[in-house]
VOGU-3710 file (C-alpha; in Angstrom, 3 decimals, decimal comma):
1> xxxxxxxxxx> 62,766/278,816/235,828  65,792/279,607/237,364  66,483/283,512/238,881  69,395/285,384/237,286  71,917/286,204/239,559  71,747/289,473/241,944  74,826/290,524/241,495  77,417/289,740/238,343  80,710/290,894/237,722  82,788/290,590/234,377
11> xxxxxxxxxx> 86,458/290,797/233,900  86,643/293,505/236,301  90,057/295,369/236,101  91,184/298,252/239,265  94,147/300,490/238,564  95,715/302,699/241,070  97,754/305,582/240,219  100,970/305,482/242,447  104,071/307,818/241,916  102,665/308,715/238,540
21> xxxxxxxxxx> 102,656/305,168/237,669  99,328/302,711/237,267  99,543/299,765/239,336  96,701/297,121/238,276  95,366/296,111/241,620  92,448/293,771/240,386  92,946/291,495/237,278  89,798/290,252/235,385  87,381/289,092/238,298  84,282/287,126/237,691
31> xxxxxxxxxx> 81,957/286,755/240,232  78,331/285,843/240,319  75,792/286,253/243,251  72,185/284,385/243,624  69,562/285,560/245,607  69,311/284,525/249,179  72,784/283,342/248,650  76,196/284,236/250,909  79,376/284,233/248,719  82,768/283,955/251,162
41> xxxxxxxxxx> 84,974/286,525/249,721  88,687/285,432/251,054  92,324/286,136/250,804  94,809/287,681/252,868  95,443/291,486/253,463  96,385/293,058/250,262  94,930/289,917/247,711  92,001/292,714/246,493  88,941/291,236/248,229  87,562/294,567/249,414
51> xxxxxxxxxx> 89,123/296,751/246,598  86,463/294,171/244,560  83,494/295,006/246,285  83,944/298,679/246,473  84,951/298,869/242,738  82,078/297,076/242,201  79,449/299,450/244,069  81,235/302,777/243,267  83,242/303,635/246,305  86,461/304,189/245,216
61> xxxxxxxxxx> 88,066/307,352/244,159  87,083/308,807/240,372  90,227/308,685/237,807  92,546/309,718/237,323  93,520/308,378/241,347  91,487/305,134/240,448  90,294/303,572/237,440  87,932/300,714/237,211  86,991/298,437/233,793  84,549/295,810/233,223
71> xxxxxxxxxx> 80,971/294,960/233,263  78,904/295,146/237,351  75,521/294,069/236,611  72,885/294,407/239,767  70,268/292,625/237,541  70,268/294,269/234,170  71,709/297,557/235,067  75,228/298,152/234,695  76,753/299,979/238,056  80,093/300,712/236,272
81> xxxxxxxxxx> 77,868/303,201/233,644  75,530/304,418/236,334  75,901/308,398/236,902  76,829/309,070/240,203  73,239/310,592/241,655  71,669/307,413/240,154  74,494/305,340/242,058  73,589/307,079/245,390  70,076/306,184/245,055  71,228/302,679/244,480
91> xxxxxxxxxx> 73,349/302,017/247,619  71,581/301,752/251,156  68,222/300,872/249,223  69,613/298,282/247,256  72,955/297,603/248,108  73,543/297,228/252,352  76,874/297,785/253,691  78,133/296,292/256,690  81,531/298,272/257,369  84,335/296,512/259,323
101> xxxxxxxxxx> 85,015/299,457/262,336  81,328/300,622/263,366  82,575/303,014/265,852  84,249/304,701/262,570  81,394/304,191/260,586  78,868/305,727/262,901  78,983/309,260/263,433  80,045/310,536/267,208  77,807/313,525/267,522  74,500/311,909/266,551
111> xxxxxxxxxx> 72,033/309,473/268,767  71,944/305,934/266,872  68,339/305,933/266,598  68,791/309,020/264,527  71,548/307,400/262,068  69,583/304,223/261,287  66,371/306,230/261,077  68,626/308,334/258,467  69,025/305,355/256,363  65,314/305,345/255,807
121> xxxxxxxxxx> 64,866/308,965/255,108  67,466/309,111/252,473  65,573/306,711/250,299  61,939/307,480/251,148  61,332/311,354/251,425  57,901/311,061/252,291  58,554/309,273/255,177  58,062/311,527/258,476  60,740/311,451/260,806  58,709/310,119/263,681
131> xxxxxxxxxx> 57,641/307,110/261,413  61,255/306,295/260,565  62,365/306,518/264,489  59,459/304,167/265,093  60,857/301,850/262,513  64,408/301,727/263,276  63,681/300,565/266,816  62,105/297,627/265,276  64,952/297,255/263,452  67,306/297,865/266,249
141> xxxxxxxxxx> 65,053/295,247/268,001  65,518/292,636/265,357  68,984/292,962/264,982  69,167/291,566/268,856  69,685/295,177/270,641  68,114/294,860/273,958  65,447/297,190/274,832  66,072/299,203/271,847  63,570/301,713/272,725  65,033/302,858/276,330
151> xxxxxxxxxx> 68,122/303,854/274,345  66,696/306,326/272,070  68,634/308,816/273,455  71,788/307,060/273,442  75,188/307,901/271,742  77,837/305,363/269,785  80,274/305,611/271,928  77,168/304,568/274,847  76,856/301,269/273,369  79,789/297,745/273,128
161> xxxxxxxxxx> 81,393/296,772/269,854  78,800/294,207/269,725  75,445/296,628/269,730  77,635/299,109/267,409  77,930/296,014/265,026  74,051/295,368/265,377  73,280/299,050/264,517  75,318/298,642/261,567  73,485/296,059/260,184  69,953/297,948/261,130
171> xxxxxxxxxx> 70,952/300,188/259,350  71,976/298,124/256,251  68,964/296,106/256,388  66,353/299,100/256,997  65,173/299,189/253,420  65,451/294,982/252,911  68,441/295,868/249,751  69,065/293,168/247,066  72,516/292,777/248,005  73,938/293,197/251,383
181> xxxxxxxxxx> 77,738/293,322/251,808  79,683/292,789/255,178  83,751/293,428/255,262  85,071/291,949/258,215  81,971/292,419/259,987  83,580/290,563/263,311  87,133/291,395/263,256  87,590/293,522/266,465  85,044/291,400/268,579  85,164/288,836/270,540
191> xxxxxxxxxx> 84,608/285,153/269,856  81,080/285,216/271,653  79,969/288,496/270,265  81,774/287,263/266,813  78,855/284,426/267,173  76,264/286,344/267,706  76,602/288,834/265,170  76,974/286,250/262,473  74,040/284,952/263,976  72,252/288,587/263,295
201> xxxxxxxxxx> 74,019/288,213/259,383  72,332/285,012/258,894  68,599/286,303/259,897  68,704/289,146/257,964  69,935/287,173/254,846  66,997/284,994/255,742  64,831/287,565/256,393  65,718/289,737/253,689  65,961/287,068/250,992  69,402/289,364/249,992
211> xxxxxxxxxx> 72,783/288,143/248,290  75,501/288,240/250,523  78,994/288,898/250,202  80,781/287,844/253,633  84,364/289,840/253,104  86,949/288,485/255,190  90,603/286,519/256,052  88,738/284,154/258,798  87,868/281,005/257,267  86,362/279,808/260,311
221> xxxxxxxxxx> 83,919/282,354/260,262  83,302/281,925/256,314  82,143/278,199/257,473  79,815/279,422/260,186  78,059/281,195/257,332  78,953/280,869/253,160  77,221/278,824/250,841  80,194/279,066/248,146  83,747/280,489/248,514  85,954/282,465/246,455
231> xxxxxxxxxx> 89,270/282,693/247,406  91,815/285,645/245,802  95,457/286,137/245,788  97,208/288,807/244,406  94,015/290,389/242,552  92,910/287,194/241,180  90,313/284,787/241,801  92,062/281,494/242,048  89,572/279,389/243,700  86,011/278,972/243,922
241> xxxxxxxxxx> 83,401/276,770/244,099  80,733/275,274/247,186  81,970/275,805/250,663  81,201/272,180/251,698  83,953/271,134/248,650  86,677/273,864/248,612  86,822/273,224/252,698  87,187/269,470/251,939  89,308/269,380/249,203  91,066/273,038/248,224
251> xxxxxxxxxx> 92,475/272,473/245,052  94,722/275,863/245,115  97,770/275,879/247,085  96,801/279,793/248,714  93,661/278,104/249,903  95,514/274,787/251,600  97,629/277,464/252,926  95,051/279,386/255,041  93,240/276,556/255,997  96,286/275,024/257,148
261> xxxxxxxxxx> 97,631/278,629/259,317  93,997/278,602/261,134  94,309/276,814/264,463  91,504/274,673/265,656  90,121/273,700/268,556  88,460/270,562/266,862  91,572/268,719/266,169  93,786/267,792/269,101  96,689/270,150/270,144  99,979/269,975/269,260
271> xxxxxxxxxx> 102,162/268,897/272,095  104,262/272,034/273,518  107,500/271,182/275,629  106,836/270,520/279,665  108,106/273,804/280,831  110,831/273,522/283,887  108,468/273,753/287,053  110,280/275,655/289,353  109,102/278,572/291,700  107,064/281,580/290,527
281> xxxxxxxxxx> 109,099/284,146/288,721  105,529/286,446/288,665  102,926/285,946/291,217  99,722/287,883/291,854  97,900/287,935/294,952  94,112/289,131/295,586  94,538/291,815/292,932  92,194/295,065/292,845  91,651/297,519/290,353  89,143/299,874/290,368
291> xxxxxxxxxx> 88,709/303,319/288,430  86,573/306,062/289,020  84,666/307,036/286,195  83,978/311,103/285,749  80,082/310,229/286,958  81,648/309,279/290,270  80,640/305,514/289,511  83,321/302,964/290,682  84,708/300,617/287,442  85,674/297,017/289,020
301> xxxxxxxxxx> 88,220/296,065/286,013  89,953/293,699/288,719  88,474/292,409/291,843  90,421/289,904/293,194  92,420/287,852/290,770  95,431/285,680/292,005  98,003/283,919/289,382  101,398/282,722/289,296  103,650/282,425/286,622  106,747/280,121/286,601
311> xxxxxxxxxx> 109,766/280,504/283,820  109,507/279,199/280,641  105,977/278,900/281,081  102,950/280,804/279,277  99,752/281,507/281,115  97,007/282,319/278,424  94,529/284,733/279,894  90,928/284,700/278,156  88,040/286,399/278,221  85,547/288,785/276,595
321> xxxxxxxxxx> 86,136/292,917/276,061  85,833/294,453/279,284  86,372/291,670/281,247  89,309/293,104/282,935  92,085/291,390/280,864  94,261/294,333/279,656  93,522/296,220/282,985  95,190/293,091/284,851  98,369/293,370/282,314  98,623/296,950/282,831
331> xxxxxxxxxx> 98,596/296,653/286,788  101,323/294,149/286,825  103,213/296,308/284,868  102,510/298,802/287,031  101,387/301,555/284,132  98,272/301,731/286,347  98,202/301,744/290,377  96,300/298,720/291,996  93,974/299,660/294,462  94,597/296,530/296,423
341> xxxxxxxxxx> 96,604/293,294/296,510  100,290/292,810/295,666  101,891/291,810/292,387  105,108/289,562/293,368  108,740/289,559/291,018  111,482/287,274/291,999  109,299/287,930/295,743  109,462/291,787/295,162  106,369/293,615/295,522  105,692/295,431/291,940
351> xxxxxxxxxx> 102,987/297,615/293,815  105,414/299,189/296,911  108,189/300,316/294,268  109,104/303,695/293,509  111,467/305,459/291,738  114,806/303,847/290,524  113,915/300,898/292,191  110,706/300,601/290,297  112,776/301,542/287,513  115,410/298,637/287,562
361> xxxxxxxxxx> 112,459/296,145/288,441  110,546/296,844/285,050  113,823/296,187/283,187  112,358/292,313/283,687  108,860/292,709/282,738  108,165/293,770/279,197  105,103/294,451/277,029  103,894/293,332/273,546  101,321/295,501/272,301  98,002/294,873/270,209
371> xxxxxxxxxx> 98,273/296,776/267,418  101,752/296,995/265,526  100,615/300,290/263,694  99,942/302,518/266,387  102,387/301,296/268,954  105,288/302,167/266,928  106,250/306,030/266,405  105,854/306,441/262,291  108,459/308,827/262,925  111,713/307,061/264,189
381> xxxxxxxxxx> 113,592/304,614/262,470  113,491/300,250/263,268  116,553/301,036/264,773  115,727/303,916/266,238  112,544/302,287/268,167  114,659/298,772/269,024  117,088/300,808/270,898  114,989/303,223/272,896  114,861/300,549/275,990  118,362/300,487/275,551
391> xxxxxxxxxx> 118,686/304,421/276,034  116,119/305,175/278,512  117,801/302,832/280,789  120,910/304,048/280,157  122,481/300,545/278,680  122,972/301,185/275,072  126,591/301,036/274,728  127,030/298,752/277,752  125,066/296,277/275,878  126,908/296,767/272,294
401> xxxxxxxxxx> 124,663/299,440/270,648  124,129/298,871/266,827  125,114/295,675/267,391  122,879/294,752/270,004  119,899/296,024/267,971  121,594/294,137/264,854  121,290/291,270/266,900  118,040/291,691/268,324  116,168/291,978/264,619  117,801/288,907/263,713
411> xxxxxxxxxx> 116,532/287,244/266,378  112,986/287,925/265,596  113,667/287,207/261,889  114,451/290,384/260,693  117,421/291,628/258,288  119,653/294,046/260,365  120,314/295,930/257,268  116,365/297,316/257,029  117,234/299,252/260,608  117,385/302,593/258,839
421> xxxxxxxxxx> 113,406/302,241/257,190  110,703/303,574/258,741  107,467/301,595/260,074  105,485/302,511/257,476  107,681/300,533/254,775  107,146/297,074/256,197  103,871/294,583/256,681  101,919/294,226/259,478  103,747/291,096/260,598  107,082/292,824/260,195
431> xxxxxxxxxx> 106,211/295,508/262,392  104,899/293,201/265,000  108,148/291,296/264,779  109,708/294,941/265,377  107,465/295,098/268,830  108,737/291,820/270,101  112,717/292,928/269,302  111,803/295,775/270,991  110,158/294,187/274,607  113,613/291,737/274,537
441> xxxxxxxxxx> 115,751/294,443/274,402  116,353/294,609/278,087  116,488/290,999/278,254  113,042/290,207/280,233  112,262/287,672/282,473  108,417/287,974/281,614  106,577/289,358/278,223  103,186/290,013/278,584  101,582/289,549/274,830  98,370/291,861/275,056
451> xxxxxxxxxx> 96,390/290,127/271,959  100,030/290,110/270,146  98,219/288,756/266,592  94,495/289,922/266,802  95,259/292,605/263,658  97,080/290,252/261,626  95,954/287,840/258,401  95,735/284,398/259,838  98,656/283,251/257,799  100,817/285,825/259,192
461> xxxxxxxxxx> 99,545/284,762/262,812  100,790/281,412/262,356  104,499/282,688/261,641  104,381/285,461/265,246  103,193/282,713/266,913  106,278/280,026/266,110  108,541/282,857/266,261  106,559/283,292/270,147  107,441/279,697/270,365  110,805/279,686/269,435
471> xxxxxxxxxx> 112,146/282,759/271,337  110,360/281,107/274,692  112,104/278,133/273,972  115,519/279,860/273,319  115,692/282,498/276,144  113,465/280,447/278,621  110,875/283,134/278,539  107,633/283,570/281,035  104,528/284,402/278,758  101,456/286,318/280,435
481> xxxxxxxxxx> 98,920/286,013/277,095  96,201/287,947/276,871  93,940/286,861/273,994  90,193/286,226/273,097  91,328/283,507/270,235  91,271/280,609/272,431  92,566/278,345/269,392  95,974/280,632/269,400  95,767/280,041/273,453  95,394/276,484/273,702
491> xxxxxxxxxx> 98,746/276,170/271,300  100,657/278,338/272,825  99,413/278,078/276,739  100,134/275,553/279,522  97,672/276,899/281,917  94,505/279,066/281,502  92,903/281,381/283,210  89,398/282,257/282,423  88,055/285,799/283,745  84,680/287,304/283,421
501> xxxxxxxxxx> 83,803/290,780/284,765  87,291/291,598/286,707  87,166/287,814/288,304  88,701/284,230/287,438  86,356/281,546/287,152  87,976/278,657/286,177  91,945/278,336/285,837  94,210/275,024/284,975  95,872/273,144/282,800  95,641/273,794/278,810
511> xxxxxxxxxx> 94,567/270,304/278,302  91,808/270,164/281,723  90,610/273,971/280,462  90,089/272,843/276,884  89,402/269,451/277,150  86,834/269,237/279,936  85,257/272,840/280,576  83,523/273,264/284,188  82,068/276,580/284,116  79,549/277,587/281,805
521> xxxxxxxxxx> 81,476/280,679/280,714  84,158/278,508/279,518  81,744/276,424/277,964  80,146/279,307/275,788  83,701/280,427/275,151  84,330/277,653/273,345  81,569/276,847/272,002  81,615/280,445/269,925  85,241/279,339/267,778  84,172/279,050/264,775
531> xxxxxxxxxx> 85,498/275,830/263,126  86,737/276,424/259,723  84,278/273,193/258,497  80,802/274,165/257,419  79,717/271,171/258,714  80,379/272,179/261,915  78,431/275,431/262,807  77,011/276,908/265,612  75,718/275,150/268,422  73,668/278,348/269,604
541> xxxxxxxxxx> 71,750/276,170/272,825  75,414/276,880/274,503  75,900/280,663/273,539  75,567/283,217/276,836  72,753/285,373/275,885  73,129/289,361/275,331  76,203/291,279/275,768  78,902/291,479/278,795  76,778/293,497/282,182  78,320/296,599/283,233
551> xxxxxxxxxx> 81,308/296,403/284,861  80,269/299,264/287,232  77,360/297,807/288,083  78,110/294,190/288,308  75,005/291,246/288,944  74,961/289,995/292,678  76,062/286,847/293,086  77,290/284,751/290,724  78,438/287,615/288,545  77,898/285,286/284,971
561> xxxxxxxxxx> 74,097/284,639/286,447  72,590/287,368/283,890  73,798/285,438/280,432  74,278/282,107/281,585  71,286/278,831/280,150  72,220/277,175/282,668  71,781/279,566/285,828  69,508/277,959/288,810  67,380/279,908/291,532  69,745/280,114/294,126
571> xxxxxxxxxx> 72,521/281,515/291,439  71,567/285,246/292,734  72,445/285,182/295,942  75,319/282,770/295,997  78,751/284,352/295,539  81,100/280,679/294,181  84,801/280,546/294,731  87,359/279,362/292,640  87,666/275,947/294,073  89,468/272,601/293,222
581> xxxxxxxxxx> 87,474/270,512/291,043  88,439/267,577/288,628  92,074/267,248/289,911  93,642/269,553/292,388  94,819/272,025/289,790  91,562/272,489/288,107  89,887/275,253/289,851  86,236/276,485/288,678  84,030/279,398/290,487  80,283/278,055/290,001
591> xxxxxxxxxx> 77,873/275,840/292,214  76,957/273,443/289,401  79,831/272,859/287,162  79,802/269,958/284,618  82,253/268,952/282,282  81,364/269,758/278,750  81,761/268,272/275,553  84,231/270,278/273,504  83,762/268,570/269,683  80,893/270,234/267,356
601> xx> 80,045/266,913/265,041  78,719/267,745/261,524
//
């Protein structure tokens, strides 16, 4: 006899309030959940997936802000009808959550040890508080935080994305719940953190026997780990069925699209344009960066990276949180002092400027920032914030004013007529198109993108990215990008630079980075992209092990030594150079490099 499903929803309906009006947000969704099952919930941003799920367990606001129809059965008991002290009892012992920003979800003034152990005490009030500490270091332990119990003491903001993520799950898992829910459990982490973490998902699932719901836009990562998909657009399911089928065959045309905006790294590239080799409009030499921290300990973000950078070429820069990517970008645009080295424009040293001359030398360097919301003031107009370059350096009506920034919208793709709206009235794409008219507005020799399309629906990365594409090819651009999705990289790139713990270890072309991987790094790089096949998962023998060492206390040697399969005896006390390897432009800092197979087969 066949088990009734964990979870079942029935012609669920969500209505939001807005300007007095009710705006029907979710139309009619059916969904049902087995046990020991993961269901890939998937749309873009704004199609209803998580609105869905937190209808569903209770967690939106009472009417008359929100109101929420239909039938959520977790077995026989209707959630929808539950009171809400019943409903509390309910969630976090039978319903897990796994929230998408842990350092949001967990609270700043309390130990983590404390907050999982919390998850326990709410539900068993027996249970003495020694007993439940005990316990969530065996959960913090199975969730893959190292020596759990040496960090009893230790704070959230003490601990990476990664172990934050972990916790969360701990702490979703402590009292083995029915059904356990994850919404974008691995959007702000990196590809090799991304894999372990699903990793984590997968053993407690296993371990748990729980329904999942995986809530997310990635469909790479739905493949690493759903047993069925649905997809929803616009409040509607309009897809669904075994992950194995919809990925070979979508039948709905929102599906074909996001499987179609999703680059891969299992298919070949596309071919990008040979960019006109010529000498080095940006060139970094034996760059150092060090901060002190307020314990007086010394912070090696960059210890010794050299790059060059011709026109019209991009340089894709990869690498794991903390590995001294965005401290690099911010030293060569001087926002940060270097402590050694030089950073080269046109043959001008960056580093020795001052003043007005530093001044008129960043009018050819510009920045593209991570995150559209927050890098745009909420408070000035599109207009407004396209034309500040213009003022601060004093150019605005020398270069045309309104028209200039008329121009400069419609150049990203923009209609000049939306100038007078605020950033709050357009998409997250818009407003990233809004950041790139902004960087050109001095008419830049070099953009550096600092993960330009990491907070954006995978669709809407595809069209920043040709726009990227287009303007490079149209004003003969230099690109420095900064980026941990190597898939957007090796389109957009044609050279690489791998760095790990403030150094490069392995740079060349996109084809000899991508293609045939030297350094083990690399190698574990790549073999974390998730391939939107679930055929393909996983090839965990080639993941690095634990999280990224501390960057001011770095391993001797071989700096990659602590987290690398591969790592021989004499690793420790040899320090390897970036040297030429395969070809005299592939360069690769480790004693035993080997080329790699790229492909995951099914």
């Amino acid at each position: 006899m066949t088990a009734g499903p964990v979870l079942s929803v029935r012609d669920l309906v969500v209505r939001f309030r807005v300007h007095g009006r009710p705006t029907t947000v979710v139309h009619g969704v059916d969904l049902d959940i087995s046990p020991g099952e993961t269901l890939g919930l998937v749309g873009e941003s704004g199609s209803g997936k998580t609105v869905t799920v937190l209808a569903a367990t209770g967690l939106l606001p009472a009417p008359p802000v929100c109101t929420v129809r239909g039938t959520v059965l977790l077995g026989s008991r209707d959630l929808l009808t539950m009171d809400r002290r019943t409903l509390r009892s309910v969630r976090g012992r039978e319903i897990g959550m796994v929230f998408q920003d842990p350092m949001t979800s967990l609270h700043p003034s309390f130990r983590v040890v404390d907050q999982v152990a919390e998850a326990l005490l709410v539900h068993d009030r027996a249970l003495a508080r020694g007993v439940a500490c005990r316990r969530a270091i065996e959960l913090l332990e199975q969730v893959g935080v190292p020596h759990p119990g040496r960090r009893a003491g230790d704070y959230p903001h003490q601990w990476s994305g990664g172990m934050r993520q972990r916790a969360m799950i701990a702490m979703a898992i402590a009292n083995r719940p029915r059904l356990l829910v994850a919404d974008e459990p691995t959007t702000a982490l990196d590809v090799t953190i991304q894999a372990q973490i699903l990793e984590v998902l997968r053993a407690a699932r296993d371990g748990t026997g729980a329904a999942t719901v995986l809530i997310t836009h990635d469909l790479g990562v739905v493949a690493q780990l759903a047993d069925r998909i649905a997809v929803m657009s616009a409040g509607r399911i309009v897809e669904t069925g075994p992950a194995v089928e919809v990925f070979a065959a979508p039948g709905h045309p929102c599906t074909r699209i996001l499987l179609s905006a999703v680059p891969r790294l299992d298919r070949p590239a596309a071919p990008r344009p040979e960019p006109v080799r010529g000498p080095a409009v940006l060139e970094v030499r034996d760059l150092v960066t060090h901060y002190r921290t307020p314990g007086d300990r010394t912070v090696r973000a960059v210890d010794g990276v050299s790059l060059r950078l011709a026109a019209g070429e991009t340089l894709g820069l990869v690498g794991e949180s903390g590995c001294g990517k965005t401290s690099l970008a911010r030293t060569v645009l001087r926002l940060v002092d270097a402590t050694s080295g030089s950073v080269l424009l046109r043959g001008t040293d960056i580093t020795q400027a001052r003043g007005r001359r530093l001044r008129v030398i960043r009018r050819s360097l510009s920045m593209v920032f991570q995150d559209p919301y927050s890098s745009l003031n909420p408070r000035m107009t599109v207009g407004e914030i396209v034309a500040q370059p213009l003022r601060v350096a004093g150019r605005f009506r020398a270069e045309g004013g309104a028209r200039r920034v008329a121009d400069l919208l419609d150049l990203v793709g923009l209609d000049p007529g939306l100038a007078a709206r605020l950033p709050g009235q357009f998409s997250g794409g818009q407003r990233q198109r809004i950041g790139i008219a902004r960087a050109l507005a001095l008419s830049p020799e070099v953009l550096v993108l600092d993960e330009p399309v990491s907070s954006l629906d995978v669709t809407v990365r595809a069209q920043v990215a040709d726009l990227l594409s287009r303007l490079q090819r149209e004003l003969g651009l230099a690109y420095l990008l900064i980026a941990h999705d190597l898939a957007l990289v090796r389109d957009l790139s044609d050279r690489v630079a791998v760095m790990y713990l403030g150094r490069l270890v392995e740079t060349g072309t996109r084809d000899q980075v991508f293609g045939h991987p030297m350094h083990p790094y690399t190698r574990s790089l790549l073999a974390a992209v998730p391939v939107p096949d679930p055929r393909c998962r996983y090839s965990v023998p080639l993941m690095p092990t634990g999280d990224p060492p501390d960057p001011a206390d770095p391993p001797s040697g071989c700096r990659f030594r602590t987290r690398c399969r591969i790592a021989t005896a004499e690793c420790p006390e040899v320090v390897p150079e970036l040297v030429p390897r395969a070809g005299g432009d592939h360069f690769c800092a480790c004693i035993h490099p080997a080329e790699i197979p790229l492909r995951r087969g099914p």
